[in-house]
PDB file with one MODEL, atoms N, CA, C and O in Angstrom:
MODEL        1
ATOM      1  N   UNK A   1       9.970 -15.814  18.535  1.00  0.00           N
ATOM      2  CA  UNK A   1      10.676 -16.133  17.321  1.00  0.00           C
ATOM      3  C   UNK A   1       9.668 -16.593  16.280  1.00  0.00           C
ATOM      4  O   UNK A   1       8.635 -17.161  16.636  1.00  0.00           O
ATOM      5  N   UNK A   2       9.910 -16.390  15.159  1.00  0.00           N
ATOM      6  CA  UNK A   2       9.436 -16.722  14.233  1.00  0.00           C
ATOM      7  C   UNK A   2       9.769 -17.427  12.908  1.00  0.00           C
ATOM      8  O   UNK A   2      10.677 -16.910  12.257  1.00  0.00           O
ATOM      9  N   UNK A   3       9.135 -18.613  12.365  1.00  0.00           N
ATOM     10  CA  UNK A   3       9.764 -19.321  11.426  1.00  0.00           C
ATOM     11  C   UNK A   3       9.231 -19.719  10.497  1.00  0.00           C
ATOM     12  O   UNK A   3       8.360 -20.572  10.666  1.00  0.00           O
ATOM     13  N   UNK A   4       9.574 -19.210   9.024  1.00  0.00           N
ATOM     14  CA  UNK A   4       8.846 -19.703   8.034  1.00  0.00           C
ATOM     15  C   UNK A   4       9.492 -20.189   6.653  1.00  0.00           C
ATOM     16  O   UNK A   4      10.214 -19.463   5.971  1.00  0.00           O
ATOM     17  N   UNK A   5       9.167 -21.422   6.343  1.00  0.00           N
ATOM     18  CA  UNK A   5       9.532 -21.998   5.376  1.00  0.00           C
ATOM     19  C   UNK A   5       9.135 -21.907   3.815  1.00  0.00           C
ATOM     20  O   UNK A   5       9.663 -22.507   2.879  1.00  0.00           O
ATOM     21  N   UNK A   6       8.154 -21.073   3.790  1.00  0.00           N
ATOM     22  CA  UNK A   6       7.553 -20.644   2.603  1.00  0.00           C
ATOM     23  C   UNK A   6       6.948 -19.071   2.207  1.00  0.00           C
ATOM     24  O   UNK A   6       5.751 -18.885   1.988  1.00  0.00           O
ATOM     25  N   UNK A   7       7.590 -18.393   2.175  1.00  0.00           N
ATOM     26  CA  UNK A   7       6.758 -17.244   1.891  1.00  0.00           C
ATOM     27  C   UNK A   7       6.157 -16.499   0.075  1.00  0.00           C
ATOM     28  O   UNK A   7       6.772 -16.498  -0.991  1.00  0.00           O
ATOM     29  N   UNK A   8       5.121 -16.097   0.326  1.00  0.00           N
ATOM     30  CA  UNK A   8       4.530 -15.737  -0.829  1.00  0.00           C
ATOM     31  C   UNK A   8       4.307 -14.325  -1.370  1.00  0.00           C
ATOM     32  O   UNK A   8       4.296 -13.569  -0.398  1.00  0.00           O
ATOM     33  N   UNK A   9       4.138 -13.702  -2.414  1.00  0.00           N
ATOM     34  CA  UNK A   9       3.186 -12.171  -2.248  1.00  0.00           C
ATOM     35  C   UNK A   9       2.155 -12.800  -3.096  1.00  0.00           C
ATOM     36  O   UNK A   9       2.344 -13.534  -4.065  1.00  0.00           O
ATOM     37  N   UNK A  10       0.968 -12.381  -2.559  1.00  0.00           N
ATOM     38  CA  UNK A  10      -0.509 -12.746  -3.468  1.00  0.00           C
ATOM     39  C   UNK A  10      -0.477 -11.717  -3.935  1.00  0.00           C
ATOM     40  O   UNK A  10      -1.690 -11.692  -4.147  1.00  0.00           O
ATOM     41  N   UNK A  11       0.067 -10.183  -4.547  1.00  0.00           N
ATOM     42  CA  UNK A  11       0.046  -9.637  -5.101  1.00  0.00           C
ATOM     43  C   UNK A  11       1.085  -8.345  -5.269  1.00  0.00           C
ATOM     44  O   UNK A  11       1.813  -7.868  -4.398  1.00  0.00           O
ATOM     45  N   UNK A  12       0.917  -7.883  -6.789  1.00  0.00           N
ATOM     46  CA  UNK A  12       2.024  -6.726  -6.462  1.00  0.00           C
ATOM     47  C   UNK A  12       1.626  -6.015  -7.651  1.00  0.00           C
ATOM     48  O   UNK A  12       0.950  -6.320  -8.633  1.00  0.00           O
ATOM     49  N   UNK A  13       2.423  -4.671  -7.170  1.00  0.00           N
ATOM     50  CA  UNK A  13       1.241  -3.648  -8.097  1.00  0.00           C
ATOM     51  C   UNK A  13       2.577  -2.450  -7.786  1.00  0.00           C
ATOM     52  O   UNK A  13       3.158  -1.838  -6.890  1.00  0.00           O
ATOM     53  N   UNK A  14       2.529  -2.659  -9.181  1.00  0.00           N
ATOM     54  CA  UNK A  14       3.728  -0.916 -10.013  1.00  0.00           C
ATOM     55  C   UNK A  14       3.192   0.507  -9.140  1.00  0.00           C
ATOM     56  O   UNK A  14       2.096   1.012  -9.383  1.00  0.00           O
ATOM     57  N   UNK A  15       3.776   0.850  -8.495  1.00  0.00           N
ATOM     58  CA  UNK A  15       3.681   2.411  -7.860  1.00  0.00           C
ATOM     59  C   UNK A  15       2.855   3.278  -8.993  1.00  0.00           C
ATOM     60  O   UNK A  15       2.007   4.152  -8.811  1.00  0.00           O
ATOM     61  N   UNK A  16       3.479   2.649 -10.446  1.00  0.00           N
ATOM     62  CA  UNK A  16       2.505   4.350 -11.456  1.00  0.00           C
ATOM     63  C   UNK A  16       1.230   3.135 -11.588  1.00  0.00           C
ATOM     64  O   UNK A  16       0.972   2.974 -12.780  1.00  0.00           O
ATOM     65  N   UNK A  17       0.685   2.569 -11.013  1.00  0.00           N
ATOM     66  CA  UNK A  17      -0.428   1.917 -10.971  1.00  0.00           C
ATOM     67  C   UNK A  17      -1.387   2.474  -9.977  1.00  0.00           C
ATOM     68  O   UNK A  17      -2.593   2.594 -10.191  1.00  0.00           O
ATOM     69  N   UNK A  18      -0.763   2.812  -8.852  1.00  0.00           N
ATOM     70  CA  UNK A  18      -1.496   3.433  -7.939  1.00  0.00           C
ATOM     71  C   UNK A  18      -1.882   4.690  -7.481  1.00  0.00           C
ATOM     72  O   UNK A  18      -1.034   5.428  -6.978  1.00  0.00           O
ATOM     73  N   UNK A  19      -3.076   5.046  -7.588  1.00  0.00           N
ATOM     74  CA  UNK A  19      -3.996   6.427  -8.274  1.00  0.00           C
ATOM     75  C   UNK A  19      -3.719   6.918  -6.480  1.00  0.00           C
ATOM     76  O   UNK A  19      -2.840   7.739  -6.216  1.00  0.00           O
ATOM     77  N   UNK A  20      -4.739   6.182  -5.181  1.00  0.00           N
ATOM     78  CA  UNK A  20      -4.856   6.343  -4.163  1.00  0.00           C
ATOM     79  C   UNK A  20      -5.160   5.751  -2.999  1.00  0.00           C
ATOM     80  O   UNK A  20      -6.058   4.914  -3.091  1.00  0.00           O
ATOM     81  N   UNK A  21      -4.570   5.963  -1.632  1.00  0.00           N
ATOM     82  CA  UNK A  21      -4.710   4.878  -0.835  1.00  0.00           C
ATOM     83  C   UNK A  21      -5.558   5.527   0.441  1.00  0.00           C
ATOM     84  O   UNK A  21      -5.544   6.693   0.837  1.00  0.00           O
ATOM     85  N   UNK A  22      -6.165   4.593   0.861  1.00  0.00           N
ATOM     86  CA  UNK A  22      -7.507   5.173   2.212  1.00  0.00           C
ATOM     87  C   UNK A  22      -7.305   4.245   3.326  1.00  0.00           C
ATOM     88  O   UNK A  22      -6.897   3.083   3.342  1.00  0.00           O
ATOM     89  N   UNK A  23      -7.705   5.069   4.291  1.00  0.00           N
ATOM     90  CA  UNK A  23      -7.137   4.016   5.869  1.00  0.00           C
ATOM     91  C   UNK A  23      -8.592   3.882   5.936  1.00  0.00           C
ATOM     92  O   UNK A  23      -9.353   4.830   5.739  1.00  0.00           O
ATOM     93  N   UNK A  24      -9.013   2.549   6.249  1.00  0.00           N
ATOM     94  CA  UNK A  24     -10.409   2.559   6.639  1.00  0.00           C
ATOM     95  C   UNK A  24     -10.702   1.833   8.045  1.00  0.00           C
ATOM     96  O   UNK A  24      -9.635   1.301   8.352  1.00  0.00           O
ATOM     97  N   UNK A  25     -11.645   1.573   9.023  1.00  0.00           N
ATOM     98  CA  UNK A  25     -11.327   1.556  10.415  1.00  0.00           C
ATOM     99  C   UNK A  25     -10.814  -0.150  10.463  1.00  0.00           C
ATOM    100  O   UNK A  25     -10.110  -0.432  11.433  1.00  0.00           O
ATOM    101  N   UNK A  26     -11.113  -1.239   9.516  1.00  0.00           N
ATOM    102  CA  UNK A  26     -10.262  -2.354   9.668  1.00  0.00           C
ATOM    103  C   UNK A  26      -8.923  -2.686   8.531  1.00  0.00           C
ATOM    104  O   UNK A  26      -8.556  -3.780   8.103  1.00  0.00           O
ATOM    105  N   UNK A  27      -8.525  -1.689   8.320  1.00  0.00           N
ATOM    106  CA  UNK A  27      -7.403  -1.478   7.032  1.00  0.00           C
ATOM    107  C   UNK A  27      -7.319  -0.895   6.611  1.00  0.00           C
ATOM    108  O   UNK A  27      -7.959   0.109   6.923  1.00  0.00           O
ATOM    109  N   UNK A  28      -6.370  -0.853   5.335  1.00  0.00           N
ATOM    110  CA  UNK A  28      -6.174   0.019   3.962  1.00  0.00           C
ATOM    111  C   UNK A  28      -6.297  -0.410   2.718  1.00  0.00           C
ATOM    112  O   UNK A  28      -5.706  -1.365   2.213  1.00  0.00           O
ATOM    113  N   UNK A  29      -7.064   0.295   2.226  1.00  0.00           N
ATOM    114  CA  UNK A  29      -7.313   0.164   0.781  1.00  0.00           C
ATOM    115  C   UNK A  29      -6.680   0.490  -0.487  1.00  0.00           C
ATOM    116  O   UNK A  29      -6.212   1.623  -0.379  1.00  0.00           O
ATOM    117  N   UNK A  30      -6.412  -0.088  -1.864  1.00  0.00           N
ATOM    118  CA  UNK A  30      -5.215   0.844  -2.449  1.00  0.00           C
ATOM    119  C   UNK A  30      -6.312   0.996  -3.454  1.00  0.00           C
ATOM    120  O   UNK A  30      -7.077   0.059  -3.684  1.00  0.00           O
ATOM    121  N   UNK A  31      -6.427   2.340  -4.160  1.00  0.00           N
ATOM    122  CA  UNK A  31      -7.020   2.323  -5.410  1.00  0.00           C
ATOM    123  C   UNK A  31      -5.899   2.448  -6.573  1.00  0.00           C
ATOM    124  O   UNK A  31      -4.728   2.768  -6.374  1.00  0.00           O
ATOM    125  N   UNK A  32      -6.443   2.155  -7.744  1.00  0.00           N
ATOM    126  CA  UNK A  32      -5.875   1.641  -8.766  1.00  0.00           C
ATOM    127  C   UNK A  32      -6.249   2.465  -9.896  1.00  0.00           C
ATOM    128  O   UNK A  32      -7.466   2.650  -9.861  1.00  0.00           O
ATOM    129  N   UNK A  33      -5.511   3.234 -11.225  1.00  0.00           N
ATOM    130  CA  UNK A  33      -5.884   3.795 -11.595  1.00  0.00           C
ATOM    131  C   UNK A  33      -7.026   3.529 -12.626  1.00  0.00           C
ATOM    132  O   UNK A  33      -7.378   2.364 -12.814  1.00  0.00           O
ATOM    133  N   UNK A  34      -7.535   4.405 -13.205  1.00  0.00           N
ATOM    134  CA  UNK A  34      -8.682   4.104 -14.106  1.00  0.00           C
ATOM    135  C   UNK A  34     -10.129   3.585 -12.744  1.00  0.00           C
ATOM    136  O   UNK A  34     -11.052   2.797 -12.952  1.00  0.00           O
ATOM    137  N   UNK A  35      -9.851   4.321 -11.508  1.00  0.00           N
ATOM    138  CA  UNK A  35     -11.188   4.220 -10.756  1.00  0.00           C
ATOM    139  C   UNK A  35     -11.140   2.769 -10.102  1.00  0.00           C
ATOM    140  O   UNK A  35     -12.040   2.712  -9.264  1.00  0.00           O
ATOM    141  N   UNK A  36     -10.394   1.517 -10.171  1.00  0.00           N
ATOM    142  CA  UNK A  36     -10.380   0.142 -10.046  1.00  0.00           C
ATOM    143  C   UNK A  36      -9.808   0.039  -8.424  1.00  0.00           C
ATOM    144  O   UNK A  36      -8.896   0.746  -7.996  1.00  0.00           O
ATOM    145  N   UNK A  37     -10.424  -0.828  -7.747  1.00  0.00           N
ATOM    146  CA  UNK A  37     -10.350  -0.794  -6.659  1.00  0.00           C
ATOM    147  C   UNK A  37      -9.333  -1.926  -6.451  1.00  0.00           C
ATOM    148  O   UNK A  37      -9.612  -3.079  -6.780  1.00  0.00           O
ATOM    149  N   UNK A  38      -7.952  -1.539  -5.810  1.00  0.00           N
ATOM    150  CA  UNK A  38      -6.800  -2.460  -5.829  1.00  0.00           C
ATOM    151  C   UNK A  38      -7.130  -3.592  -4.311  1.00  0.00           C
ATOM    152  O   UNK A  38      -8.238  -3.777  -3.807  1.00  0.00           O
ATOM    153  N   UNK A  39      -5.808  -4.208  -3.851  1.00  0.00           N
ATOM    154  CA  UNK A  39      -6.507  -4.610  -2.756  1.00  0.00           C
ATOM    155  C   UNK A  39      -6.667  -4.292  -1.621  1.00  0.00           C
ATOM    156  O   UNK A  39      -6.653  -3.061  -1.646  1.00  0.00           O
ATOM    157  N   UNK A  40      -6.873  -4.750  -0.214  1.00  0.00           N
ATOM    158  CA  UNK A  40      -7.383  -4.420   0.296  1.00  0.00           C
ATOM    159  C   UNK A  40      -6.461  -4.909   1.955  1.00  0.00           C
ATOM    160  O   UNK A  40      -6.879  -5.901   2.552  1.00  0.00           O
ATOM    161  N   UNK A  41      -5.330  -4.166   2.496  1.00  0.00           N
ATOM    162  CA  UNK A  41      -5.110  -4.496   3.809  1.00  0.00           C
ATOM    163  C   UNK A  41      -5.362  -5.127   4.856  1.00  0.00           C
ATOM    164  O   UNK A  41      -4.597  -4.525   5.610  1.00  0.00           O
ATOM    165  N   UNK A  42      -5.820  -5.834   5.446  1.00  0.00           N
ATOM    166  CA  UNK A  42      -6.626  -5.799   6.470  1.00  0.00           C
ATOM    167  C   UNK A  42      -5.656  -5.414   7.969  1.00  0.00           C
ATOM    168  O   UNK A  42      -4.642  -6.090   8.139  1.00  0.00           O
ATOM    169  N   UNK A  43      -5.861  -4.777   8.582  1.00  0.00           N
ATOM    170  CA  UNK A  43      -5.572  -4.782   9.988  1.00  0.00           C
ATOM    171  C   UNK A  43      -5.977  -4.018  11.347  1.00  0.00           C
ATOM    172  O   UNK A  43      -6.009  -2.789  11.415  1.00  0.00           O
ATOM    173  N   UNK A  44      -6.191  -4.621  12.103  1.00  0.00           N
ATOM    174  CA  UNK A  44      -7.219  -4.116  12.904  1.00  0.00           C
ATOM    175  C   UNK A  44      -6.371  -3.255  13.940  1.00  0.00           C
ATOM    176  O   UNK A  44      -7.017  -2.335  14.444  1.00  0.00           O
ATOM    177  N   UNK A  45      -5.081  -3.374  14.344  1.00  0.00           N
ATOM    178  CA  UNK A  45      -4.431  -2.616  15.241  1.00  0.00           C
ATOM    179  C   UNK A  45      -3.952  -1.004  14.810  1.00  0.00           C
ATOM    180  O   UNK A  45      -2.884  -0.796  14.234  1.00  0.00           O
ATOM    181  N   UNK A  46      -4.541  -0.331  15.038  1.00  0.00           N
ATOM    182  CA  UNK A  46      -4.418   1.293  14.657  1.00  0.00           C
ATOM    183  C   UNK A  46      -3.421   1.701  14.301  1.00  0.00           C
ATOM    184  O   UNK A  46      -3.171   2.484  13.385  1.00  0.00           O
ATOM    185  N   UNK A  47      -2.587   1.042  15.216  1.00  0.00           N
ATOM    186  CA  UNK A  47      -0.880   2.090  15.285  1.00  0.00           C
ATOM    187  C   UNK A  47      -0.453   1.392  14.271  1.00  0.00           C
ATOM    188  O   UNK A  47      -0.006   2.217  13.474  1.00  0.00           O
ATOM    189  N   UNK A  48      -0.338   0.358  13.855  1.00  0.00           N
ATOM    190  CA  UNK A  48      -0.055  -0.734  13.087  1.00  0.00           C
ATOM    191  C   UNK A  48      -0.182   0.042  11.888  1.00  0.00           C
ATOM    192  O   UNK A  48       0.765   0.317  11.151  1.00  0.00           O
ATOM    193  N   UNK A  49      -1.594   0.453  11.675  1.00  0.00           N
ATOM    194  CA  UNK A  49      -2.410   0.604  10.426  1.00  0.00           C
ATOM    195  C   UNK A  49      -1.766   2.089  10.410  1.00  0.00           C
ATOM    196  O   UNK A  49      -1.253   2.198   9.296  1.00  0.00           O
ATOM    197  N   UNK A  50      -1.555   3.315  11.164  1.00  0.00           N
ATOM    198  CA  UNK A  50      -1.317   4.313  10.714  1.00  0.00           C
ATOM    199  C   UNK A  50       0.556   4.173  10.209  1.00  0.00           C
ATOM    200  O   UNK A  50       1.314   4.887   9.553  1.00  0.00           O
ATOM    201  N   UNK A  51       0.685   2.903  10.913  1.00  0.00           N
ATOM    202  CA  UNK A  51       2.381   3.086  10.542  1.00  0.00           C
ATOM    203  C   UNK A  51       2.533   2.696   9.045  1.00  0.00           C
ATOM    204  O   UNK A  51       3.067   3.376   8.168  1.00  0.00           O
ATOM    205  N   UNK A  52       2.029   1.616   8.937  1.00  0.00           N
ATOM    206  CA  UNK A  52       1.976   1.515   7.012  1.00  0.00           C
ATOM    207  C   UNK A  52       1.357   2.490   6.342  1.00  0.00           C
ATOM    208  O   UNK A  52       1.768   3.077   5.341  1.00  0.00           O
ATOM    209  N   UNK A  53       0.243   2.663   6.989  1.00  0.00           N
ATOM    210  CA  UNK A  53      -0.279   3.518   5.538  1.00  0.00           C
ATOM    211  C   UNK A  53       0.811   4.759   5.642  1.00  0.00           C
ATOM    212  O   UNK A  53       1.025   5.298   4.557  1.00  0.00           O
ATOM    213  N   UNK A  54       1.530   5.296   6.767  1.00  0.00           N
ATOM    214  CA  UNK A  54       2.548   6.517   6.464  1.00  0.00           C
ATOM    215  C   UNK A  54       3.452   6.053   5.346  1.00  0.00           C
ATOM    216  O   UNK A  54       3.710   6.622   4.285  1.00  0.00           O
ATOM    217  N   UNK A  55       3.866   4.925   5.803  1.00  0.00           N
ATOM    218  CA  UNK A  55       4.949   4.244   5.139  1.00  0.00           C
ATOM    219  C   UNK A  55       5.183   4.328   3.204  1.00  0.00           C
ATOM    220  O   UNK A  55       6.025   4.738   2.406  1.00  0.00           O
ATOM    221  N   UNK A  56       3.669   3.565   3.186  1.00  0.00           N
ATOM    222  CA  UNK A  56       3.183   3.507   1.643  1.00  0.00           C
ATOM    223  C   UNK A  56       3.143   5.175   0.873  1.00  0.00           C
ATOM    224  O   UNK A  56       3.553   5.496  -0.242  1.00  0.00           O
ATOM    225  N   UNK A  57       2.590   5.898   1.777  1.00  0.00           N
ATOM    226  CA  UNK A  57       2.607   7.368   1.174  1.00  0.00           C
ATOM    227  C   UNK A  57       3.621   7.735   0.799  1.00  0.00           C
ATOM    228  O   UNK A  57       3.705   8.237  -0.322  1.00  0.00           O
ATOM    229  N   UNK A  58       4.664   7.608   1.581  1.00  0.00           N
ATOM    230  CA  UNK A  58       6.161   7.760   1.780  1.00  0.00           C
ATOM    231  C   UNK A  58       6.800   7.692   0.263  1.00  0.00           C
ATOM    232  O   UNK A  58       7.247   8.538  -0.511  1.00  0.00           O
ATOM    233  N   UNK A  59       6.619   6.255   0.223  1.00  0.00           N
ATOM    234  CA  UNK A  59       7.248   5.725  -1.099  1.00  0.00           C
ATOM    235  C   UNK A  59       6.351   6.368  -2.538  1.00  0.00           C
ATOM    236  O   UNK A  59       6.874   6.742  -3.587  1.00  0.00           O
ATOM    237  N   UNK A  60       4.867   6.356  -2.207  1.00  0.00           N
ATOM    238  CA  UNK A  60       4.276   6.968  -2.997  1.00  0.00           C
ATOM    239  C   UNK A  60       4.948   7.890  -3.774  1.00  0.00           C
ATOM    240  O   UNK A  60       5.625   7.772  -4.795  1.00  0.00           O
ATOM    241  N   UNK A  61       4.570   9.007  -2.959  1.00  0.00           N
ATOM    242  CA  UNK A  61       5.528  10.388  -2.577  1.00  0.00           C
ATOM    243  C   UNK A  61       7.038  10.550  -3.338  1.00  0.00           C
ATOM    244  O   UNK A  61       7.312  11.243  -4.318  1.00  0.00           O
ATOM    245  N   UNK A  62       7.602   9.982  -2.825  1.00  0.00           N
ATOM    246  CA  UNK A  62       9.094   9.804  -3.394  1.00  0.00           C
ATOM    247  C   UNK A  62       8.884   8.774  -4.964  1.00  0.00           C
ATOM    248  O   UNK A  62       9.886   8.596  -5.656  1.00  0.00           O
ATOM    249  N   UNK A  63       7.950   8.353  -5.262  1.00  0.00           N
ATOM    250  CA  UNK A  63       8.154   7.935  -6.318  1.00  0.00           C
ATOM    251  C   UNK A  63       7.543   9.225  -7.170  1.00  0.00           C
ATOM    252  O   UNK A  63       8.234   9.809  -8.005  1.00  0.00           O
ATOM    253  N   UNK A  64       6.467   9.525  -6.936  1.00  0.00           N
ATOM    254  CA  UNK A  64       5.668  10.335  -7.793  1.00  0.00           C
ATOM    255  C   UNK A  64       6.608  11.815  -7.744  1.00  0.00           C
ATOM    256  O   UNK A  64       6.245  12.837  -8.327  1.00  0.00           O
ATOM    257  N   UNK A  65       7.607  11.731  -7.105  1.00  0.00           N
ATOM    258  CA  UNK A  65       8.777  13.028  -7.030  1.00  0.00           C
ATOM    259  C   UNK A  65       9.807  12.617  -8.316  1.00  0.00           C
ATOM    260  O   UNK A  65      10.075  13.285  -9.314  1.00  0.00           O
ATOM    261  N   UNK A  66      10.245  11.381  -7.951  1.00  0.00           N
ATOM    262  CA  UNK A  66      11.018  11.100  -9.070  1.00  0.00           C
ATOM    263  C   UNK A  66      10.748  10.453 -10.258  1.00  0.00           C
ATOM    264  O   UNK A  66      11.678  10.040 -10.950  1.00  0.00           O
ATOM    265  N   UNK A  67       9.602  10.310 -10.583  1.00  0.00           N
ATOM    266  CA  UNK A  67       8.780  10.073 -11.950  1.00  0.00           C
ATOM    267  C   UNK A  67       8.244  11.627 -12.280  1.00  0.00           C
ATOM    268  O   UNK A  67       7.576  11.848 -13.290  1.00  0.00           O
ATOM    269  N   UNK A  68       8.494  12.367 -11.612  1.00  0.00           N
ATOM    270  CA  UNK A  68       7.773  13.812 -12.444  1.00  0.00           C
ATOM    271  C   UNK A  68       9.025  14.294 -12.717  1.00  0.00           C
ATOM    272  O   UNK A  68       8.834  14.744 -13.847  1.00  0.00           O
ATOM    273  N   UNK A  69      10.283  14.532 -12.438  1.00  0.00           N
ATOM    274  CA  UNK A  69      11.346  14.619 -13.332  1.00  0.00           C
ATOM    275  C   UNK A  69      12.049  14.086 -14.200  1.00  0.00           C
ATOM    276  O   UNK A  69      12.989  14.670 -14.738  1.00  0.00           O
ATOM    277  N   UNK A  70      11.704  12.931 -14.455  1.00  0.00           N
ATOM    278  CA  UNK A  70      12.156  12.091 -15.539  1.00  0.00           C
ATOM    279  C   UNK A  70      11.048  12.735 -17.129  1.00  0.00           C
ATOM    280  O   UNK A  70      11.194  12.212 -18.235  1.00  0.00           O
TER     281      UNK A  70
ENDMDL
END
């Protein structure tokens, strides 16, 4: 179980902000457009790491689908 009394986001970042994302062998990286290096994942468990970064593409994906018809 798990219990927490405070939770935070140290950051957050608009989908048309994000140019491209890279799995690297202790995380994922997000780049940012205009070349700017967004932040930076950390996680060391593989399956872990390939399940988000699918995840993030995902939404990517489906955003950059429905921002090109608008």
């Amino acid at each position: 179980m798990v219990k927490s009394k405070k939770l935070s986001c140290e950051w957050d970042i608009p989908l048309r902000q994000l140019q491209t994302i890279s799995m690297e062998k202790t995380g994922i990286v997000l780049y940012l457009r205009g070349n700017r290096q967004g932040p930076f994942i950390p996680m060391v468990d593989e399956s872990s790491r390939q399940f988000l970064f699918k995840k993030i593409g995902l939404a990517v994906n489906s955003f950059n689908s429905t921002a090109s018809t608008v």
